[in-house]
C-alpha positions as CSV (number, residue, x, y, z in Angstrom):
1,X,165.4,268.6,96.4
2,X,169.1,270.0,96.5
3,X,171.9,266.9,96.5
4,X,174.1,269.1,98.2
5,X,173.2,268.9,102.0
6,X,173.5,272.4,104.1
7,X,176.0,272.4,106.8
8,X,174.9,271.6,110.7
9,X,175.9,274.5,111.8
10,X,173.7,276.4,109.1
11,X,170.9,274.1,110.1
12,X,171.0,274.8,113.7
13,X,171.3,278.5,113.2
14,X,168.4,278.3,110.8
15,X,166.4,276.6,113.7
16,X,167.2,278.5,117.1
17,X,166.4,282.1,115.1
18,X,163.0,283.0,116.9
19,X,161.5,284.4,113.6
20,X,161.8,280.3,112.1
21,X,160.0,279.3,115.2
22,X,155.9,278.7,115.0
23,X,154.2,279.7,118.1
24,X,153.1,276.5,119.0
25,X,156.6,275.3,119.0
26,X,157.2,278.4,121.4
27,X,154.3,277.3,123.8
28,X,156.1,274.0,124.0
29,X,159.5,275.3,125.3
30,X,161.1,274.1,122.5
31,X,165.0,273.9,122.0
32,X,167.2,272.5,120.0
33,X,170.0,270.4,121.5
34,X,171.3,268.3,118.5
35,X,170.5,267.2,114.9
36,X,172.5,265.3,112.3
37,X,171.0,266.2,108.9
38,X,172.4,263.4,106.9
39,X,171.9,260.6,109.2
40,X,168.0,261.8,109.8
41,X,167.7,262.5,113.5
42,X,167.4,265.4,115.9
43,X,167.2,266.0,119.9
44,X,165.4,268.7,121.3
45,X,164.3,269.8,124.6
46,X,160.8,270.9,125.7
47,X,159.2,272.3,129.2
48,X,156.3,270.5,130.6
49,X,154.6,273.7,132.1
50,X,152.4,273.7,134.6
51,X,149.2,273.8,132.2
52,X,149.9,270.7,130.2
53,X,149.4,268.8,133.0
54,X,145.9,267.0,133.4
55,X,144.1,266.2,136.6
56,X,146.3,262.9,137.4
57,X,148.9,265.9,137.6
58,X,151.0,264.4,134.5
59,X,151.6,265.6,131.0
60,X,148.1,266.0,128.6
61,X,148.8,263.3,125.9
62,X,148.1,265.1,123.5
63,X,150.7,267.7,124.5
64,X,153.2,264.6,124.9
65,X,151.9,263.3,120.9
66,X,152.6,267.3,120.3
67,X,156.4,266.8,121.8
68,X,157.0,263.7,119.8
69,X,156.1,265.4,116.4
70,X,158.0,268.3,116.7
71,X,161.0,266.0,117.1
72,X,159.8,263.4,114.1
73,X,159.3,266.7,111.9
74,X,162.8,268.7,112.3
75,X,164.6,265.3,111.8
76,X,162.5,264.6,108.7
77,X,162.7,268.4,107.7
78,X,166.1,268.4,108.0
79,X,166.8,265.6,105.9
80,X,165.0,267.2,103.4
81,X,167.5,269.4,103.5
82,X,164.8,271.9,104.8
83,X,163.4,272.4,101.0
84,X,160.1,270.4,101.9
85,X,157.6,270.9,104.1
86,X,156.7,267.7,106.0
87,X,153.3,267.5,107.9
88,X,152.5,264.4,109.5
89,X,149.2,262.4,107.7
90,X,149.1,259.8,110.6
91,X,150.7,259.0,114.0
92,X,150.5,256.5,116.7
93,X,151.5,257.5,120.1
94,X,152.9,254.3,122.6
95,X,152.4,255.9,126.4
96,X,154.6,253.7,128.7
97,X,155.1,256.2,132.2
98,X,153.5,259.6,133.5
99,X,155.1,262.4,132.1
100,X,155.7,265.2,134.8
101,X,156.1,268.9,135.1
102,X,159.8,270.1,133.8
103,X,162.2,270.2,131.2
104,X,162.0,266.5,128.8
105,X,163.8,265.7,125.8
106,X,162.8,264.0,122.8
107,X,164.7,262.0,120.1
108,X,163.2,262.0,116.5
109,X,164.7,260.1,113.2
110,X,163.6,259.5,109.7
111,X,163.3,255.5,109.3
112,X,162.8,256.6,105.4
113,X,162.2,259.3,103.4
114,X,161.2,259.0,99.7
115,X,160.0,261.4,97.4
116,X,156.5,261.7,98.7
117,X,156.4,260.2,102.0
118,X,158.2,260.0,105.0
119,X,158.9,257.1,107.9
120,X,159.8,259.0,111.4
121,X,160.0,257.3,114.9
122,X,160.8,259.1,118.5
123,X,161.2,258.8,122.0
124,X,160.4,261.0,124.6
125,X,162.4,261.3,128.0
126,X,161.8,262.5,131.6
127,X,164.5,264.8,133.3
128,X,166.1,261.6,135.0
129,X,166.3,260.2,131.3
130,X,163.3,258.0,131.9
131,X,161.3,256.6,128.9
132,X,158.1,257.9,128.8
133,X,156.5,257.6,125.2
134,X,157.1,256.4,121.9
135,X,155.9,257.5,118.0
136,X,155.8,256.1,115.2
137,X,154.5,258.4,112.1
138,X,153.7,259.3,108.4
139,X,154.7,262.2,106.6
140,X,154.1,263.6,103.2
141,X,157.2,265.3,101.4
142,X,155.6,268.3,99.8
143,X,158.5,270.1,98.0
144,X,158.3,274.5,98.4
């Protein structure tokens, strides 16, 4: 992987253009309100629509898990300097309060990343700023 680390800003534009977006990031309501490529973490924004909600009328948990690891991948992506793919090989999902229907925000950072694998955590937040759920996760590092 490069030594030379691209620029925020190039980052940020790289991951707000809606052609660099999957579609299941889309269905999420994903945006991106912060990263920091060098120190390993990024904050993003997601809507909890209507649909993810199960019959207790809170968030699905596995749309929540799904929140969590996008915000675990971008911050490990991005410290990778966005020149390896990172797909998650195992995950384990803490969930401490309902997650309701409305914009959240989620928090993920690299713990480590080595040449083959990579440490994420993250935290997932209500509108108020609540604390909802907690990850912990393996990645691979799979170099393009």
């Amino acid at each position: 992987m490069s030594r030379t680390p691209l620029d925020k800003e190039t980052v940020r534009r790289l991951l707000t253009d809606p052609e660099n977006i999957p579609e299941a990031t889309r269905l999420f309501g994903f945006e991106l309100i912060d990263i920091d490529p060098e120190a390993g973490w990024a904050e993003a924004a997601f809507h909890a629509r209507r649909e993810f909600l199960n019959p207790n009328g809170s968030v699905q948990g596995g749309i929540v898990t799904g929140f969590l690891d996008e915000a675990m991948s971008v911050a490990a992506f991005v410290m990778a300097n966005m020149e390896a793919r990172v797909p998650t090989l195992e995950m384990k999902t803490s969930f401490l309060r309902p997650l309701g229907e409305g914009r959240c925000t989620a928090r993920g950072e690299v713990v480590r990343l080595g040449r083959s694998v990579a440490f994420t955590q993250g935290r997932l937040f209500d509108a108020e700023g609540a604390l909802c759920a907690t990850a912990t996760a393996t990645a691979a590092v799979r170099r393009r």
